[in-house]
N, CA, C and O of each residue as an XYZ file, in Angstrom:
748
protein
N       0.831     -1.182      0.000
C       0.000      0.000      0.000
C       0.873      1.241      0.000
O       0.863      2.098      0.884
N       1.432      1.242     -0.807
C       3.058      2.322     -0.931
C       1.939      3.955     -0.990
O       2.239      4.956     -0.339
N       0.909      3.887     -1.738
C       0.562      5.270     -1.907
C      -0.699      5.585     -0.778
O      -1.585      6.439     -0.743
N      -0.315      4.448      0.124
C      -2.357      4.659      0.958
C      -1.698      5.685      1.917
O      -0.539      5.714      2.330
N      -2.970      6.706      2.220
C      -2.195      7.941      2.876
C      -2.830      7.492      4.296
O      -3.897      6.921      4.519
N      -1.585      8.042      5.389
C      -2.072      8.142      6.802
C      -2.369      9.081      7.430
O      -1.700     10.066      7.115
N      -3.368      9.320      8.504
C      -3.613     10.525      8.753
C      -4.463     10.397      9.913
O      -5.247      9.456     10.037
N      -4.300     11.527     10.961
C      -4.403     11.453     12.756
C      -5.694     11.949     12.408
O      -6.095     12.537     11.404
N      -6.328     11.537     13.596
C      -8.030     11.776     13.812
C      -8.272     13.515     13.793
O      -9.065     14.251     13.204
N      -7.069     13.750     14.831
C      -7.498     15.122     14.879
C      -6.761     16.330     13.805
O      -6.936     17.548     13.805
N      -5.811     15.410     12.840
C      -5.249     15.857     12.076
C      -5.197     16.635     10.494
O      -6.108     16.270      9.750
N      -4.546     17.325     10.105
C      -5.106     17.634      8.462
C      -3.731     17.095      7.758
O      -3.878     17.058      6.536
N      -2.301     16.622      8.231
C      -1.561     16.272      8.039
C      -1.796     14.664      7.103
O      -2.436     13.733      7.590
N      -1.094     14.601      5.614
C      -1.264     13.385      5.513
C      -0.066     13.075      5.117
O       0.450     13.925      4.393
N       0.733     11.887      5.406
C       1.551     11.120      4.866
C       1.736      9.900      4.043
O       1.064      8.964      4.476
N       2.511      9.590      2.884
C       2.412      8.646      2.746
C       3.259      7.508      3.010
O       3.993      7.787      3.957
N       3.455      6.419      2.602
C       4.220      5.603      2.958
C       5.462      5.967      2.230
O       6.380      5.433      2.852
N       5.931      6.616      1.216
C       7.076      6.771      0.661
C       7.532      8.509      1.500
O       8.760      8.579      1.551
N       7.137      9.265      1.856
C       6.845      9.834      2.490
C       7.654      9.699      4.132
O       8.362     10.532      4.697
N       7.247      8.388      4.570
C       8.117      7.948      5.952
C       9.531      7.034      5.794
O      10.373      6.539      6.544
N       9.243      7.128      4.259
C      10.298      6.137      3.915
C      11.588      7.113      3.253
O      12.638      6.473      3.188
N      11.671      8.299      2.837
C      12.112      9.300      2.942
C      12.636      9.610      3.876
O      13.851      9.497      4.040
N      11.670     10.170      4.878
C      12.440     10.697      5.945
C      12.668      9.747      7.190
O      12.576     10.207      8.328
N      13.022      8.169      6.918
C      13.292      7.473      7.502
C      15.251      7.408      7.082
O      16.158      7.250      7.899
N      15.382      7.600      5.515
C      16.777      7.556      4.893
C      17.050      8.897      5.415
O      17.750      9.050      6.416
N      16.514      9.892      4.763
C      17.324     11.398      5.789
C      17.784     11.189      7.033
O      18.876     11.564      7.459
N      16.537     10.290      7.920
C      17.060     10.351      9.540
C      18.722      9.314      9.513
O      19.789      9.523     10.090
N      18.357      8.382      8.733
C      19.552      6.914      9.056
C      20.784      7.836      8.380
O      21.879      7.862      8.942
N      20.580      8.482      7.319
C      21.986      9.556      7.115
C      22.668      9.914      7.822
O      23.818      9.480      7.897
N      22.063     11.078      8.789
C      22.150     11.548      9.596
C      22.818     10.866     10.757
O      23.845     11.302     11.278
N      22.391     10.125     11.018
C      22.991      9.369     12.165
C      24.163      8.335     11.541
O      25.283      8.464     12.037
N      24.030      7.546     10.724
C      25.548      7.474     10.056
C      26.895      7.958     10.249
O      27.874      7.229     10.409
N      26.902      9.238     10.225
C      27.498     10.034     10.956
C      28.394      9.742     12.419
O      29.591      9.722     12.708
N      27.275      9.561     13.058
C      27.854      9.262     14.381
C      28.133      8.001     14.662
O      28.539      7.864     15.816
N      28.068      7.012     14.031
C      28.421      5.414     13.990
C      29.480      5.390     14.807
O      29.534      5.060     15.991
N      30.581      5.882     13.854
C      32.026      5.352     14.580
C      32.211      6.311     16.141
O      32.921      5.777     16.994
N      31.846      7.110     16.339
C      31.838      7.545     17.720
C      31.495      6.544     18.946
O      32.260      6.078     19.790
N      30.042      6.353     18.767
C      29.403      5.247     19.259
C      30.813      4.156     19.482
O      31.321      3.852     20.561
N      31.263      3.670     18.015
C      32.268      2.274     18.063
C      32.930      2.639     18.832
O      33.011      1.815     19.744
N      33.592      3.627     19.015
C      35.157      3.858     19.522
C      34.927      3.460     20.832
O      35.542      2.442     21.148
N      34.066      4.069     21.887
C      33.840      3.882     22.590
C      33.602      2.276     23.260
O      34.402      1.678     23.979
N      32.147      1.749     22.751
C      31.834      0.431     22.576
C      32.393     -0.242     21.056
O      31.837      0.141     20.026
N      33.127     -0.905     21.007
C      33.839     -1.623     19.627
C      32.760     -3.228     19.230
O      32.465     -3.759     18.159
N      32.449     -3.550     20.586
C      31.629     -4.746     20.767
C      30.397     -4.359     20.780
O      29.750     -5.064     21.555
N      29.636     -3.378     20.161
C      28.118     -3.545     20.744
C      27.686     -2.994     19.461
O      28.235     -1.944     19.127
N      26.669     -3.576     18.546
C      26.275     -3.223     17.605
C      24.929     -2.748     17.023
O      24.530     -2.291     15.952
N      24.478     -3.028     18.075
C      23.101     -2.338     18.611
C      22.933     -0.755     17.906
O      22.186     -0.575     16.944
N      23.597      0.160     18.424
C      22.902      1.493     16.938
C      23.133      1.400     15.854
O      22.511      2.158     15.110
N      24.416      0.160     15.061
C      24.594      0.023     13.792
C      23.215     -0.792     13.196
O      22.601     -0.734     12.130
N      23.086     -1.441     14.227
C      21.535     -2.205     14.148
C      20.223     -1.432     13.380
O      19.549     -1.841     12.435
N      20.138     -0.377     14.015
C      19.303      0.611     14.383
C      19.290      1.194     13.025
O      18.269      1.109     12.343
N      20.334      1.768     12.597
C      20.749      2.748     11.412
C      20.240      1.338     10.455
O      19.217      1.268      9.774
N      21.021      0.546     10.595
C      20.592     -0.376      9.012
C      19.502     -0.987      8.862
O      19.283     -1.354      7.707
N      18.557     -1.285      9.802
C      17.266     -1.271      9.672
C      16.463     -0.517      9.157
O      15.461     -0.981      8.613
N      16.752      1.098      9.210
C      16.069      2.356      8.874
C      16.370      2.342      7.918
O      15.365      2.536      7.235
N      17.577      2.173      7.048
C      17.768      1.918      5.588
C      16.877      0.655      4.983
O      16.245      0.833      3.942
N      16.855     -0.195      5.435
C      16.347     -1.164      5.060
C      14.360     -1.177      5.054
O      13.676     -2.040      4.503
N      13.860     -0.026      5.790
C      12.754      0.474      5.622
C      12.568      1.499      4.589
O      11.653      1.519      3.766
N      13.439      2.273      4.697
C      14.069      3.438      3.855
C      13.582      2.615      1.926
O      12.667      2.884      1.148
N      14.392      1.905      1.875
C      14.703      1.419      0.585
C      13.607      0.186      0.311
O      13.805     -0.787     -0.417
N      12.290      0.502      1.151
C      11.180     -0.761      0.763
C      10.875     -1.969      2.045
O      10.252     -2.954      1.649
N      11.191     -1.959      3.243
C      11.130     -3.056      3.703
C      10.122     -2.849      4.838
O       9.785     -1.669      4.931
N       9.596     -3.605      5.656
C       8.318     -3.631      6.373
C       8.638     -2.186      7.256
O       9.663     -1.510      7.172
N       7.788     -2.000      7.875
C       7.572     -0.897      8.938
C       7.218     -1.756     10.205
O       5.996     -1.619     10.262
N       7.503     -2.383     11.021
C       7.252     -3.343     12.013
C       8.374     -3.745     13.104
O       9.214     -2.870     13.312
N       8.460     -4.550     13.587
C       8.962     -5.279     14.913
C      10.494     -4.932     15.049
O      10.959     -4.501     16.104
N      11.222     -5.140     13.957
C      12.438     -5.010     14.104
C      13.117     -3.648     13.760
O      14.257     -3.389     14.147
N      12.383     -2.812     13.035
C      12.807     -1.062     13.156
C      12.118     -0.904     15.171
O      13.020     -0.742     15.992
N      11.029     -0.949     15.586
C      11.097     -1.096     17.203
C      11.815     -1.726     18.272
O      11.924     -1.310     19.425
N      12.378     -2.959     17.684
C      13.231     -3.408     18.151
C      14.843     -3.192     18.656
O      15.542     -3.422     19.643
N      14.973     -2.466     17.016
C      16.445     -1.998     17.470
C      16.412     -0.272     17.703
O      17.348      0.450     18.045
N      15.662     -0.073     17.539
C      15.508      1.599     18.302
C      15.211      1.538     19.995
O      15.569      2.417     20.779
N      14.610      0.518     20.298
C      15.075     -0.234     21.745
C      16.055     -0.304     21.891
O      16.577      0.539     22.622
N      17.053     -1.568     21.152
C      18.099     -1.767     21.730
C      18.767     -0.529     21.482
O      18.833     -0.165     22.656
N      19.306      0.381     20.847
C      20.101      1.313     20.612
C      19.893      2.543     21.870
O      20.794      3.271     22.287
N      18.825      2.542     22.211
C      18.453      3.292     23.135
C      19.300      2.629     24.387
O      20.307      3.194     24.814
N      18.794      1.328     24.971
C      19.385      0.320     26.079
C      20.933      0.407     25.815
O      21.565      0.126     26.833
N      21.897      0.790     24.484
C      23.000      0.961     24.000
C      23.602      1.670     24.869
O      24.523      1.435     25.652
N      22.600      3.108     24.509
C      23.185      4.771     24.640
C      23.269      4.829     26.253
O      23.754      5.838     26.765
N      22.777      3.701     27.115
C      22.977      3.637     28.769
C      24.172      2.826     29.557
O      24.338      2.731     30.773
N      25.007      2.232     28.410
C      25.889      1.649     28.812
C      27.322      2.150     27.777
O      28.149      1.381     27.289
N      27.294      3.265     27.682
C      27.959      4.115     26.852
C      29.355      4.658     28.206
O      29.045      5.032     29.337
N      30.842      4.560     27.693
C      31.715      5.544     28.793
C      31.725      7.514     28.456
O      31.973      8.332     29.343
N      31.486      7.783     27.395
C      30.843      9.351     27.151
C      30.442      9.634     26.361
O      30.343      9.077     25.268
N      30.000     10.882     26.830
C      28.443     11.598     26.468
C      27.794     11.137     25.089
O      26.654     10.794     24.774
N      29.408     11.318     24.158
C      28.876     11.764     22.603
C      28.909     10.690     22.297
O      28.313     10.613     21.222
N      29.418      9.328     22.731
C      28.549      8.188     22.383
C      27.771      7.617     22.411
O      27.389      6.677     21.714
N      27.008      8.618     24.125
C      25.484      8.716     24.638
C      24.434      9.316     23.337
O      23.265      9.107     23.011
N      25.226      9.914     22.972
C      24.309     10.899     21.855
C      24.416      9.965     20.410
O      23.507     10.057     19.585
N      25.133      9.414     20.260
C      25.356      9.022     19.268
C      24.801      7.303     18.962
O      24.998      6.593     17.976
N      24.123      7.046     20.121
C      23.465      6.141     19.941
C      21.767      6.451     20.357
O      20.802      5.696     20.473
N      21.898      7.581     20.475
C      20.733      8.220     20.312
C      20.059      8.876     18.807
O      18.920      8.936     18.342
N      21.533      9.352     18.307
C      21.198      9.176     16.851
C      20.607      7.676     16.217
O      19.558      7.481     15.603
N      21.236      7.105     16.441
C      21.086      5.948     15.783
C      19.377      5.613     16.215
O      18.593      5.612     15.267
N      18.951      5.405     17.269
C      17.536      5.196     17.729
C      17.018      6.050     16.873
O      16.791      5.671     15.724
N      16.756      7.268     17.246
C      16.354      8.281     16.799
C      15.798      7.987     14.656
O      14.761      8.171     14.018
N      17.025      7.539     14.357
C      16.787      6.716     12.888
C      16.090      5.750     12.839
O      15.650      5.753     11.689
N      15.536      4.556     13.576
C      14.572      3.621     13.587
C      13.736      4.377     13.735
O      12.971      4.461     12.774
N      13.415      5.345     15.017
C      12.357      5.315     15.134
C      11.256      6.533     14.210
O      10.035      6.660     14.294
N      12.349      7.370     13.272
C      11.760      8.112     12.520
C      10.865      7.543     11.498
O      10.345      8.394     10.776
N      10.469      5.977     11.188
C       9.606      5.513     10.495
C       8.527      5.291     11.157
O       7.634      4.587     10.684
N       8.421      6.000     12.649
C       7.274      6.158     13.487
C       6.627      7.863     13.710
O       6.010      8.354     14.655
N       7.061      8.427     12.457
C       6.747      9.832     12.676
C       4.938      9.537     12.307
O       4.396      8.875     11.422
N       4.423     10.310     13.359
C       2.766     10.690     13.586
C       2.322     11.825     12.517
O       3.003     12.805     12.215
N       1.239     11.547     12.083
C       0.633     12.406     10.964
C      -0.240     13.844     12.138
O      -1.342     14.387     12.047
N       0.877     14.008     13.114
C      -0.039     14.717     14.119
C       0.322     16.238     14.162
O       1.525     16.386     14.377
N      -0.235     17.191     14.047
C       0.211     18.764     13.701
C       0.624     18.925     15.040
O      -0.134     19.554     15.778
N       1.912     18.379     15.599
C       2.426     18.690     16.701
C       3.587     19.466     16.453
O       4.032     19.163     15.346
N       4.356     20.453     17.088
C       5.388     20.313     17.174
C       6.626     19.284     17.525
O       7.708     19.135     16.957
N       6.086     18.658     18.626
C       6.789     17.566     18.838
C       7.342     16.582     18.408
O       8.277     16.039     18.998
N       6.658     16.018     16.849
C       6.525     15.311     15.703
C       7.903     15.553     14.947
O       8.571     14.640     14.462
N       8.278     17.042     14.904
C       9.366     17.226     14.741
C      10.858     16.666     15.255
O      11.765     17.190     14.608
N      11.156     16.051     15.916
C      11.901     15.890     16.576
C      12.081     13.791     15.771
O      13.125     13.140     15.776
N      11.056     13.435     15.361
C      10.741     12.136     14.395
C      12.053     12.783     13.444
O      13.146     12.333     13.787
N      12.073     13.460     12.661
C      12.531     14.070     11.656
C      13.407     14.489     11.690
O      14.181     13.886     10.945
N      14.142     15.820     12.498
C      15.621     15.898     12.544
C      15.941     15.333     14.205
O      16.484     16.294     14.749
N      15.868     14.590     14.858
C      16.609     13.988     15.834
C      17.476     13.123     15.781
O      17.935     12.705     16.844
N      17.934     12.622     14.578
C      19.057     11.912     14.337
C      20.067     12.914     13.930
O      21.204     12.673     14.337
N      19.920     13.920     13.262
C      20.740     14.744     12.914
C      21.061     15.680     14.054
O      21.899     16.529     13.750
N      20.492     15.752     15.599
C      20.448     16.875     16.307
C      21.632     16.202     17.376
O      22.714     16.649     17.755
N      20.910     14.921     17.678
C      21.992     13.893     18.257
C      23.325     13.756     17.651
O      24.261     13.726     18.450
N      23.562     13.679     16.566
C      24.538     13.119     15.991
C      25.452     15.064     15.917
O      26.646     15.223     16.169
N      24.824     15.822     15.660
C      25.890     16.504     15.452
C      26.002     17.222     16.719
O      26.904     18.060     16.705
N      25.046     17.095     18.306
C      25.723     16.859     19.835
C      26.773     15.921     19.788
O      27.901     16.357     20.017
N      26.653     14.883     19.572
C      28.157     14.008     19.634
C      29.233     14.411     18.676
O      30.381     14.128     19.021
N      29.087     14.938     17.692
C      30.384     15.396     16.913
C      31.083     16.707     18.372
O      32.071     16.681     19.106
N      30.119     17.526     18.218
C      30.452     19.176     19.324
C      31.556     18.143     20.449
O      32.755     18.351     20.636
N      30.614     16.897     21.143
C      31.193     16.496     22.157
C      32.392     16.088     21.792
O      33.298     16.592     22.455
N      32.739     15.289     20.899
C      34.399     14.275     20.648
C      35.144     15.810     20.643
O      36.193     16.089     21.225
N      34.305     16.722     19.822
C      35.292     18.565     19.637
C      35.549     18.959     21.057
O      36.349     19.892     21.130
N      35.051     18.467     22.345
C      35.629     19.091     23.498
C      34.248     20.064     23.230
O      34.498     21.225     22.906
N      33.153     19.768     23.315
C      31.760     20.228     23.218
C      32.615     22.131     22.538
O      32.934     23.033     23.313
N      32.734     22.180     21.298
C      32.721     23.226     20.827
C      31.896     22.897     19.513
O      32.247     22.135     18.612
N      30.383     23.850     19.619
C      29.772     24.434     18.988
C      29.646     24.320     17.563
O      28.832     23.661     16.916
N      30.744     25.199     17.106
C      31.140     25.370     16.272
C      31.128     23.922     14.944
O      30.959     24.160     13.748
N      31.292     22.830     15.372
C      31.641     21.467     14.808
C      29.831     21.287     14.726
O      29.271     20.784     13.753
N      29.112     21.805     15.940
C      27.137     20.856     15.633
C      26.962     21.993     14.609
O      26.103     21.642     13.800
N      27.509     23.390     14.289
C      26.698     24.298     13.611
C      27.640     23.654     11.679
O      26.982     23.776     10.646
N      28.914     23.136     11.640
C      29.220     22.366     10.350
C      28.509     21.574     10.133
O      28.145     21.411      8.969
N      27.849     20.468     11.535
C      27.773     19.718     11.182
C      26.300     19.345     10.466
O      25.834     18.374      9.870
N      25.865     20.595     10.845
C      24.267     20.706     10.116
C      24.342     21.592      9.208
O      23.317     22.169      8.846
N      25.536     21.874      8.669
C      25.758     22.702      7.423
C      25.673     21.445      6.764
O      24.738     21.368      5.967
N      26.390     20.446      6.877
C      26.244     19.425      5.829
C      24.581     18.194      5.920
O      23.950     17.517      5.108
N      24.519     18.415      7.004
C      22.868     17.736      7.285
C      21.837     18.324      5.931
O      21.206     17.822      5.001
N      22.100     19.602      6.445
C      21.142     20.573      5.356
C      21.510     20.494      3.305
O      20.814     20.513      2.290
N      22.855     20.412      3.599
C      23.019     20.032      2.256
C      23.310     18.250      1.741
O      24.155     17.724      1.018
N      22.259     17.779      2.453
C      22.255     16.487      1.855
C      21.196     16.559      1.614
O      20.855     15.679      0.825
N      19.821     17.719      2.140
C      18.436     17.157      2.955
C      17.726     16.725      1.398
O      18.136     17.296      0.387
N      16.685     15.721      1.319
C      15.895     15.625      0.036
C      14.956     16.445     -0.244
O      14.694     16.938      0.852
N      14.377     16.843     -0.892
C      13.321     17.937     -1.024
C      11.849     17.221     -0.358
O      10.937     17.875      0.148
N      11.881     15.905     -0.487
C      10.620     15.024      0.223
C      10.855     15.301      1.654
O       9.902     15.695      2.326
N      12.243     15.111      2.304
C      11.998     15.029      3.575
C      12.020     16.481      4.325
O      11.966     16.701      5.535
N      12.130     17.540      3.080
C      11.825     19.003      3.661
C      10.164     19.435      3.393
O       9.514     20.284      4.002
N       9.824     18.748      2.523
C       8.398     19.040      2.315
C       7.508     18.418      3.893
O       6.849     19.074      4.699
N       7.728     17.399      3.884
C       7.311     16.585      4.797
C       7.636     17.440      6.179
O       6.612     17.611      6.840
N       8.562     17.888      6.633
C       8.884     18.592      7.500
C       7.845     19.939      7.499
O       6.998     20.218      8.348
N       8.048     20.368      6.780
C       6.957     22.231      6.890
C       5.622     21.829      6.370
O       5.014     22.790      5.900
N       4.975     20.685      6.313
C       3.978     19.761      6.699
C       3.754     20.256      8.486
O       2.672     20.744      8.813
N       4.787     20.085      9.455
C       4.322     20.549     10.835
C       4.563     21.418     11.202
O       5.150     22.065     10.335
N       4.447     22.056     12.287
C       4.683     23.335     13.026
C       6.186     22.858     12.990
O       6.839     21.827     12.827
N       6.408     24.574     13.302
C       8.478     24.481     14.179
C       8.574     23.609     15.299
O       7.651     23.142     15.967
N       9.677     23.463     15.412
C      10.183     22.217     16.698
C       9.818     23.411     17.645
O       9.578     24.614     17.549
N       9.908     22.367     18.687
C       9.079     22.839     19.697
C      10.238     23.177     21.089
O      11.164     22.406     21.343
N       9.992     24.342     21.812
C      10.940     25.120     22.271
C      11.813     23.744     23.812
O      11.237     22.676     24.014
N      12.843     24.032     24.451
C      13.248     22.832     25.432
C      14.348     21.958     24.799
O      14.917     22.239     23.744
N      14.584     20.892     25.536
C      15.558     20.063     25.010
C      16.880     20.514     25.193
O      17.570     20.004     24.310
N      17.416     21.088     25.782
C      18.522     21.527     26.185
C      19.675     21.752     24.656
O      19.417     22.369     23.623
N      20.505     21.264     24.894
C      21.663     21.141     23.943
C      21.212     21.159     22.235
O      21.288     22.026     21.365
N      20.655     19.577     22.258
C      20.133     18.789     21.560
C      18.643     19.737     20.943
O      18.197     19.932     19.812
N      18.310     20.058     21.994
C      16.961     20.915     21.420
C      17.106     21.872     20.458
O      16.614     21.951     19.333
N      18.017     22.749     21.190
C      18.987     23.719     20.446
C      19.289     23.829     19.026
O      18.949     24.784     18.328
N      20.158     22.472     18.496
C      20.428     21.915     17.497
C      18.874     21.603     16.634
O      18.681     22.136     15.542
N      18.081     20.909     17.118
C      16.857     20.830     16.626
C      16.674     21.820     15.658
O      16.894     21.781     14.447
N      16.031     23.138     16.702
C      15.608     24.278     16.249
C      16.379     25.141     15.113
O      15.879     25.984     14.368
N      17.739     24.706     15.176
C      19.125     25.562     14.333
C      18.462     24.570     12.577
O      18.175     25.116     11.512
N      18.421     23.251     12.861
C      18.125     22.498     11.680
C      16.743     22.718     11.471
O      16.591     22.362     10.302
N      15.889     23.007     11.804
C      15.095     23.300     11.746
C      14.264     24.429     10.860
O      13.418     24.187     10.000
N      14.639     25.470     11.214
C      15.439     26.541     10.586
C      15.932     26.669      9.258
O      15.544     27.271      8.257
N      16.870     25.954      9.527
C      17.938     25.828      8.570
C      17.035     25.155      7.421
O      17.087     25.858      6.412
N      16.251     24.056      7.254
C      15.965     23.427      6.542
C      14.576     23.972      5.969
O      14.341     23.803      4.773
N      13.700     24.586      6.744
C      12.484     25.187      6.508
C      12.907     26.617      5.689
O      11.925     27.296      5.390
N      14.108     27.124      5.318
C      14.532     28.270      4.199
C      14.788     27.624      2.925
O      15.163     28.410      2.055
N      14.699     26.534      2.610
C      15.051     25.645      1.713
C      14.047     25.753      0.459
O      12.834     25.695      0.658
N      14.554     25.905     -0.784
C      13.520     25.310     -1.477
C      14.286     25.211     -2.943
O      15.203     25.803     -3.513
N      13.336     24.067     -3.237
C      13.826     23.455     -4.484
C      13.222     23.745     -5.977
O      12.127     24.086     -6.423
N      14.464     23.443     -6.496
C      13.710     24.021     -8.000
C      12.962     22.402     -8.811
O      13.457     21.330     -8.462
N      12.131     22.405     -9.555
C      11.692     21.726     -9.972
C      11.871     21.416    -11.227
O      11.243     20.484    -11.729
């Protein structure tokens, strides 16, 4: 049912299945990124690589079910047995990429965070390996933004702006956020 559209009770938002499958590959990009951080740290635990290649593997046609939930679990259960931060974050990216094939057709702000939270995580853990300088999450969503697809920016200004909080990470949100909602493509 690649073209059947989804859509929240209380919602005017519709998505389709290619649609989550889009911004399921934007999110697993994104977090790509932070893979080897994650490794360095844990070399033995493969749990957010899990995570990321599942989301591709939804990304590029494959069910929406048990095992994109599964390893956005484990990657999460990962990011708690992590020795620092930015591999905390960086297996938060990786979750964050499963679980963006669970973005809600819901006019939330919050919904947002489905969408660039692999990229918000992942370029907190770049800042962090930098000795948390700045400067490295604001490159590193210079290049987020110039990968983004025009589906998974449409799909995005589909909801409200991210929604204010989140400390660090939130921060980053709102910067990509931003950043990506000035965007537009030629046809």
């Amino acid at each position: 049912m690649e073209n059947e559209a989804m859509t929240g009770e209380a919602s005017a938002i519709v998505l389709s299945r290619q649609d989550l499958r889009e911004v399921t590959a934007f999110a697993a990009m994104c977090a790509e990124a932070a893979l080897g951080t994650f490794e360095a740290d844990q070399p033995d635990d493969s749990r957010p690589r899990d995570a990321v290649e599942t989301a591709w593997a939804f990304a590029r046609g494959g069910e929406r079910g048990k095992a994109l939930r599964d390893t956005a679990s484990a990657a999460l259960k990962a990011a708690k047995g992590t020795n620092t931060a930015a591999a905390h974050e960086a297996a938060w990216a990786a979750m964050s990429a499963a679980a963006a094939a669970y973005l809600h057709p819901l006019a939330k702000a919050t919904q947002v965070k489905h969408i660039l939270g692999a990229g918000a995580h992942a370029a907190r853990a770049a800042e962090l390996v930098a000795e948390d300088d700045r400067s490295v999450g604001a490159r590193h969503l210079e290049h987020v933004v110039r990968r983004a697809t025009p589906t998974a920016v449409d799909v995005l200004k589909r909801f409200p702006a991210a929604p204010a909080g989140g400390g660090r990470v939130g921060e980053l949100i709102r910067a990509l956020d931003t950043d990506l909602r000035a965007l537009t493509f030629t046809r």
